[in-house]
N, C-alpha and C positions, 0 to 999 in steps of 0.2 A: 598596467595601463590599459586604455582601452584602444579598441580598433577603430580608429575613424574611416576606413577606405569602404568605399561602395562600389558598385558596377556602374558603368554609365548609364546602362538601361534604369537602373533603380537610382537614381541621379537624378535622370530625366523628370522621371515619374515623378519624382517629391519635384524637384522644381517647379513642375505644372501645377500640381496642387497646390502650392506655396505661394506663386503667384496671380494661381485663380483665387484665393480665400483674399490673402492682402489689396486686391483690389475691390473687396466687396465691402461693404460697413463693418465686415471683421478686424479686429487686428492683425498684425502680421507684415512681414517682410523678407522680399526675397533676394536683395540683392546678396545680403551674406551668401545665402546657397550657392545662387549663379557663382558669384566670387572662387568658392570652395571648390564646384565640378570642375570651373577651367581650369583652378590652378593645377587640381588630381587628372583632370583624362585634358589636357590642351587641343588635344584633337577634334573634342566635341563641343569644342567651340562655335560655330554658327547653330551645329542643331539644339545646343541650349541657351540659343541666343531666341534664335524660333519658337523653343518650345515656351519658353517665359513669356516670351512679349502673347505668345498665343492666349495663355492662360489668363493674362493680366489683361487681355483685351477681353476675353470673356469674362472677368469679375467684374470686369466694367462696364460691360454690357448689362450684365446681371441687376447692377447697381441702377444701370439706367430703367431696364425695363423695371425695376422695383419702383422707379420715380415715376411710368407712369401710372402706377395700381393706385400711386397715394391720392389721398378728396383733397380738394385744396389747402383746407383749411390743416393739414400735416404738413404743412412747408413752411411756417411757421418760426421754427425750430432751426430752419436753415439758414444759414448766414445771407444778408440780404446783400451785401457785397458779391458771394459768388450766385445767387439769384440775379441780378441786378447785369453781373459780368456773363453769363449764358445767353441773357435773354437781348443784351447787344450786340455782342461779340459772336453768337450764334455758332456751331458747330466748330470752328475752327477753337474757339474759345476751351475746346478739349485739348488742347496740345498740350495741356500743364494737368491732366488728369494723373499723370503720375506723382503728384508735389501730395508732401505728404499732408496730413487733416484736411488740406482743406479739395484735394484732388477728386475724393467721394463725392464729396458736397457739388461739384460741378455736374459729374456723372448722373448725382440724381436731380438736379436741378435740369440737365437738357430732355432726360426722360420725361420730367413733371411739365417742363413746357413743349413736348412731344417734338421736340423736333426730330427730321429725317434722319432714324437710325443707321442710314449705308454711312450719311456725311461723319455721323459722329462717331461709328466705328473706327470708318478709314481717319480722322484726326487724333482718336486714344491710339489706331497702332502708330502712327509717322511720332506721337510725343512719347509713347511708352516703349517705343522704339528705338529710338536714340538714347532717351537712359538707359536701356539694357548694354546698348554696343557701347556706351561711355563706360559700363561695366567692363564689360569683356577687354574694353583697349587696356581697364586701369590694369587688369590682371596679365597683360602685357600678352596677350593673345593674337592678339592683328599686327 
């Protein structure tokens, strides 16, 4: 059989990258890992709770500043629903950047219509936030 146990440093590490890729127009997902590290080290629970939402906030990032390099006419392609839902609902409109297809689509949509990067950082962490710690509770960690 194989060995699934890891260190929590090397834990960490993949969950960062896991979480920073899946929040970018990549594929991917991190909750399984999170899920995995508490249920093996429960101790490091808040710092892979940090270190996730960190990662995901920077794939998000990433995604946004990718929306603002795009020329208009590449937005297109984007669903005019979450175009439509940024450009009202304005930064706060990020709290569901963690929901999965169409969570990108927001990301790059508040980039493409530039709004204030600090607002819409600080709203991908408060929403990709609380899904991480709904993680961490399910695994019965808090």
């Amino acid at each position: 059989m194989f060995d699934l146990s890891f260190s929590p440093e090397a834990g960490l590490a993949g969950l960062f990258a896991a979480a920073f890729v899946s929040a970018t127009l990549l594929p991917g997902g991190s909750e399984a890992l999170l899920l995995a590290l508490v249920r093996l080290h429960p101790e490091q629970a808040l710092p892979a709770l940090a270190v996730t939402t960190l990662g995901n906030v920077l794939g998000g990032m990433t995604t946004y500043a990718t929306g603002r390099l795009l020329p208009e006419r590449a937005l297109h392609r984007l669903s005019p629903r979450s175009l439509e839902g940024v450009r009202r609902y304005g930064s706060p409109s990020l709290l569901l950047s963690w929901a999965p297809l169409f969570g990108d689509a927001l990301c790059l949509a508040a980039g493409w219509l530039r709004l204030p990067w600090p607002g819409c950082a600080l709203w991908m962490s408060v929403g990709k936030g609380v899904r991480y710690a709904l993680v961490v509770a399910g695994a019965g960690a808090f």
